[in-house]
C-alpha positions as CSV (number, residue, x, y, z in Angstrom):
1,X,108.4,77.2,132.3
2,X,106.6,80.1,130.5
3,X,109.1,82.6,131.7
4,X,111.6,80.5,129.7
5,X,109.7,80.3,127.0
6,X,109.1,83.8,127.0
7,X,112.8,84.3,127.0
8,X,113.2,81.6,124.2
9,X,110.4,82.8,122.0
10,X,111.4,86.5,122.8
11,X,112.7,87.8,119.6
12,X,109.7,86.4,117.8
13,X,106.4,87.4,120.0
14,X,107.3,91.2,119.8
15,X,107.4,91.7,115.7
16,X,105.3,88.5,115.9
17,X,101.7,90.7,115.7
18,X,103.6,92.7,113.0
19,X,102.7,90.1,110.9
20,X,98.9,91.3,111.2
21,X,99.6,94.8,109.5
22,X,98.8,93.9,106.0
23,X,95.8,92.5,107.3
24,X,94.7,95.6,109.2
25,X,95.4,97.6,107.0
26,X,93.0,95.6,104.3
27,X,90.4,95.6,106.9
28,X,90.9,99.3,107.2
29,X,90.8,100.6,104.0
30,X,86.9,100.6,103.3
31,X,86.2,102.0,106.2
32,X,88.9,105.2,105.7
33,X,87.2,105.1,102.0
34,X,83.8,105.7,103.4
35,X,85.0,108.7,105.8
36,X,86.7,110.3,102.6
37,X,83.0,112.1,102.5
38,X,83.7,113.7,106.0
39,X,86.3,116.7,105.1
40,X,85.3,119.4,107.3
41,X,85.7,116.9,110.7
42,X,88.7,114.1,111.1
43,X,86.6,111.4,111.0
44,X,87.0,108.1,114.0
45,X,88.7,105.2,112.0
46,X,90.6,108.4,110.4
47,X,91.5,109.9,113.7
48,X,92.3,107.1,115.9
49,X,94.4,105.5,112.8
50,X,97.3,108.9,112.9
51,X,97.1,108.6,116.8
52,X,97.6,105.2,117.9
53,X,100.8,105.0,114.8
54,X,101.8,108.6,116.6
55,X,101.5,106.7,120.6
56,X,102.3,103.9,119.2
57,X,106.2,105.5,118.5
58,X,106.6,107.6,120.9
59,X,106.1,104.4,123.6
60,X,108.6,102.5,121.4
61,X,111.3,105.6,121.1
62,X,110.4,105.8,125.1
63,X,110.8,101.8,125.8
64,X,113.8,101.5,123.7
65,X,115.6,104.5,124.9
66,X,114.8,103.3,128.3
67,X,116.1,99.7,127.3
68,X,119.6,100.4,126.3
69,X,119.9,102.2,129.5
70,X,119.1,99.6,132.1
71,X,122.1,98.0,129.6
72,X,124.2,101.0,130.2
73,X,123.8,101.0,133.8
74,X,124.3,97.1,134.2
75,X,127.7,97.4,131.8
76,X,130.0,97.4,134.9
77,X,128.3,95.2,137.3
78,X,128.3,92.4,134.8
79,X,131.9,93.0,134.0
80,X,133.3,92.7,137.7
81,X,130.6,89.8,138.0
82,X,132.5,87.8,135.2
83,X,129.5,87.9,132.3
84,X,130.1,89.3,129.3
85,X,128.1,92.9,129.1
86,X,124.8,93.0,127.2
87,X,126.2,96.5,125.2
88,X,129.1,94.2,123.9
89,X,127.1,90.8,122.8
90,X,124.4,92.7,121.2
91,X,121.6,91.9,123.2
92,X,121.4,95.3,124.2
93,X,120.4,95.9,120.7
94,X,118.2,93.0,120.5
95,X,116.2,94.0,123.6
96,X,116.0,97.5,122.6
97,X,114.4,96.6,119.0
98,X,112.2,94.0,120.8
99,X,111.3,96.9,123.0
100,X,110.8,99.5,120.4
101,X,108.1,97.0,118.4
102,X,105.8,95.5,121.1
103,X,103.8,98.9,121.3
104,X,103.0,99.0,117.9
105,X,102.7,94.8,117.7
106,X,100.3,95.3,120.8
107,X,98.6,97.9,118.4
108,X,98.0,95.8,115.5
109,X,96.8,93.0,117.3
110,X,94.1,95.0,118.9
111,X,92.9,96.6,115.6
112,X,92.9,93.0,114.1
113,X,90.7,92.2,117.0
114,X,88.8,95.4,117.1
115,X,88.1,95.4,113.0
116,X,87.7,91.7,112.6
117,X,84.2,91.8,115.0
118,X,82.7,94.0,111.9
């Protein structure tokens, strides 16, 4: 059951903690204001704000790249199999944006956490 639901629900839980970036970033913005005094060091909240959007991308470029190639490499197998190839449908596409997001929805959900306990 939950790996159906998983599959149902798909295209909705990955952007899903997307929804949380406004919010973050609210929650975030005193605290980058109060660093502003620190110019001679990159302060913490400062620092680990750049990095995690920075490893945040990279590991979506990475998982998406890597999606649409398990597509590619599945093309012919689902063609002589009868099933109408994922790079055709468009839910290549659909997994690869799904894939590209849940790094930086993983992110934001974490900060949400992470800020909210202040």
């Amino acid at each position: 059951m939950k790996n159906r639901r998983s599959r149902r629900y798909g295209a909705i839980a990955a952007p899903g903690g997307l929804a949380l970036a406004p919010m973050v970033a609210a929650m975030r913005l005193p605290l980058l204001a109060a660093e502003a005094g620190n110019v001679g060091k990159l302060a913490s909240e400062t620092g680990l704000a750049v990095t995690e959007k920075i490893e945040a991308a990279a590991e979506g470029i990475v998982a998406a790249q890597w999606s649409l190639f398990s597509s590619a490499l599945s093309f012919w197998p689902d063609v002589f199999s009868g099933k109408t190839p994922a790079m055709l449908s468009g839910a290549a596409v659909e997994r690869s944006m799904q894939a590209a997001l849940a790094p930086a929805s993983r992110r934001v959900s974490a900060n949400y956490r992470r800020l909210s306990k202040r």
